[in-house]
N, C-alpha and C positions, 0 to 999 in steps of 0.2 A: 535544546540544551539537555545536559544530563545534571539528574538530582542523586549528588551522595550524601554520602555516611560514612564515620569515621569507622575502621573494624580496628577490633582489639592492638593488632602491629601500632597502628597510626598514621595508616594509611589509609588511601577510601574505598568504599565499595562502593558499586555501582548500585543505586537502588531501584529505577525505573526510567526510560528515556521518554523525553518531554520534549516535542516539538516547538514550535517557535511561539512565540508567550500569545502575539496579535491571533493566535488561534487555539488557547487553550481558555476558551470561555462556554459559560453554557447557553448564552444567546443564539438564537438562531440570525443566520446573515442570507441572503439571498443570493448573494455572489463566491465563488469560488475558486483560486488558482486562473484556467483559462477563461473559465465560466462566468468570465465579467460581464459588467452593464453594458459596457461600448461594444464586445464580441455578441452581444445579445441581439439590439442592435441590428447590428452590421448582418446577423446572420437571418432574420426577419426580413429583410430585403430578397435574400437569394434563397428563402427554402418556400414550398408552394403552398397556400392556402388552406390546406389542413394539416400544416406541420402541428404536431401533437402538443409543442412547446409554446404554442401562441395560446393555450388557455392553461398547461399545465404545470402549476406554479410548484416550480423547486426551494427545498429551503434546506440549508446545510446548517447541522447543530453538533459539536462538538462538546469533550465533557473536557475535566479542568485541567486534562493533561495533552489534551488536543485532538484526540481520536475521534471518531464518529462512531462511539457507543457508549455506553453506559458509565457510569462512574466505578472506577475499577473493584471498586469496594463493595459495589451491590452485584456484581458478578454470581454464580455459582460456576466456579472454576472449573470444577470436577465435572458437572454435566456440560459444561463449555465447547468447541469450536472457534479455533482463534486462526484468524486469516492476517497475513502478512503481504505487504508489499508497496506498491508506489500508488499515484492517482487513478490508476485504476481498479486498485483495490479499495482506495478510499470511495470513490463514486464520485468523480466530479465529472458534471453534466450529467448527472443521473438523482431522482428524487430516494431517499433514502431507502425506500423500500422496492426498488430496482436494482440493487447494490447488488454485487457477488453475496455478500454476507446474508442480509434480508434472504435472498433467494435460495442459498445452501440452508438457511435457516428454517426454511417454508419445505422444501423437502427433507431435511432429515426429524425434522421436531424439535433439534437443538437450538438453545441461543448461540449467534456466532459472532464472535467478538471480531471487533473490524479494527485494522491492526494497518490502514493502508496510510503511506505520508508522501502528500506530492513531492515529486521529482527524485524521491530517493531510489537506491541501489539494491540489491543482494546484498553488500555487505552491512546495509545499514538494517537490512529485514535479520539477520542471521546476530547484529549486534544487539536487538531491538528483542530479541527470542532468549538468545542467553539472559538479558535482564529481567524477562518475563518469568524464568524459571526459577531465577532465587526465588518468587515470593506466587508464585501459583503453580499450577498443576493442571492444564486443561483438559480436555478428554481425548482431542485430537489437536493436530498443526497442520497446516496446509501453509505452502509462500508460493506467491504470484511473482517468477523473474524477473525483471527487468532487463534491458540493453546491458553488455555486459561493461562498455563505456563510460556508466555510472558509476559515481567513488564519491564518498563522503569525505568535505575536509572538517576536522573535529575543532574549534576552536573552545574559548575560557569560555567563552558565553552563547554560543550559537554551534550549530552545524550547517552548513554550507552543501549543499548537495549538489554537485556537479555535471554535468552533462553536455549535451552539443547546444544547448541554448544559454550557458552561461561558460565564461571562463574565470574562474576562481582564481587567487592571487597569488597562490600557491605555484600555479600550472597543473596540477592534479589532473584536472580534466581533459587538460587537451594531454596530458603525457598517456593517460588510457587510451583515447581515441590514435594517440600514434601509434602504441606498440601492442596491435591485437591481440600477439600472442599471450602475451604479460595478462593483459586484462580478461583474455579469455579463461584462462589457466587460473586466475582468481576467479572467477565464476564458478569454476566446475570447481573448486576448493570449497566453496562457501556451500557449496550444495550437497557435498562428501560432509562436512561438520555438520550441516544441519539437521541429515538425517542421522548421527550417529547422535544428537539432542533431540530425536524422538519427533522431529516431522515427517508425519504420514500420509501426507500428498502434496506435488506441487504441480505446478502448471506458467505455460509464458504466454501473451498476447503478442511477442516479439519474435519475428521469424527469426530472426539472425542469431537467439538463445537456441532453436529450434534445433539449429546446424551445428551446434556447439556440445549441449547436451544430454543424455537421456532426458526427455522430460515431455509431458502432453502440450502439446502445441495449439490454441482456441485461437482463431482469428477475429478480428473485428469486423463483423459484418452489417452493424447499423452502428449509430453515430449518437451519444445523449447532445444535448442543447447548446454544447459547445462545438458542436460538428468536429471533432477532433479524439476526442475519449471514446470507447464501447458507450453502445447502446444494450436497453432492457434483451433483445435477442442473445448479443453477444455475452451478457452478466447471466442471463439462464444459462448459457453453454457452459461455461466455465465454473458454475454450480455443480450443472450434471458431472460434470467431467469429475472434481474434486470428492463429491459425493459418491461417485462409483469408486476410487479407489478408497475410502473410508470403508465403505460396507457395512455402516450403521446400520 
């Protein structure tokens, strides 16, 4: 959900966007997104005897806005690195310090603020950037694409992130996935704004973003604990990559 504020007119401003409440805690949870107990499970059966996830134990901790970093308020914005995007930028199936973030953070020296929300879109990383700017100043921006079929429905109390694994009530999501062009042509929009709002690298793990628009393309080529998300190989690539165009 989003938290406002009345401004002067009497209307609101945007203050900061807030993901879904069951994950804006600072308990650590064991489970995440796909990254469940039964997919854990199930996937013990079929990986071979020294799969690296049968002794190493993931823990996912978010702070009180939902993110998987720091509490926004002990930040140092200015020396910052802020990385945007979906559960792959979050790290699910990956233990925290596997994350794109942890690892662009370990080569440039900067802390890097993880800025990833399962299932969401470009237009929600680029909605999610604008609110970040009323009230910080990073040092750099980086956004991790997503599928361009992704579209956030906005509701009073929730947002609803769309895609080819849910259909929203709206129809939002399946009218993306029909009309490529429409959804494409918002992608390559979201990514003209964002650089004109001062993001300095992006990058997609989505081939079908790859075909669409300028942008570095990292493939997934291991797998974290959900057999489904980038693994630690794939989260260094996408490190190197965002880090070489910084030039820290």
């Amino acid at each position: 959900m989003t938290i406002y504020t009345q401004n002067p007119t009497g209307g609101r401003s945007v203050k900061i966007f807030k993901t879904e409440d069951r994950l804006c805690s600072n308990k650590e949870h064991w489970y995440h997104d796909s990254d469940s107990e039964a997919k854990f499970r199930q996937n013990l059966q079929r990986t071979p005897s020294d799969w690296k996830y049968r002794t190493e134990t993931i823990t996912y901790k978010n702070n009180s806005l939902g993110y998987r970093t720091k509490e926004f308020n002990k930040i140092n914005w200015k020396k910052s690195i802020v990385v945007l995007g979906c559960s792959l930028v979050y790290g699910v199936g990956v233990s925290e310090e596997d994350t794109i973030a942890n690892q662009l953070s370990e080569i440039t020296g900067h802390y890097v603020v993880n800025m990833g929300v399962s299932g969401s879109s470009g237009q929600f990383a680029v909605h999610n950037l604008a609110c970040l700017l009323e009230h910080y100043k990073p040092k750099a921006i980086a956004i991790g694409w997503a599928d361009s079929s992704r579209v956030p429905l906005y509701l009073k109390d929730r947002t609803i992130h769309c895609g080819s694994w849910r259909d929203d009530p709206a129809g939002l999501g399946l009218a993306m996935r029909c009309y490529d062009w429409h959804s494409q042509s918002v992608l390559q929009l979201q990514q003209l704004i964002a650089r004109q709002m001062g993001m300095t690298a992006d990058f997609t793990l989505f081939k079908s973003v790859e075909k669409i628009m300028d942008v570095p393309y990292c493939p997934i080529i291991d797998h974290g604990r959900d057999l489904s998300h980038g693994g630690v190989k794939t989260y260094n690539n996408v490190a190197t990559c965002i880090a070489e165009q910084l030039s820290l």
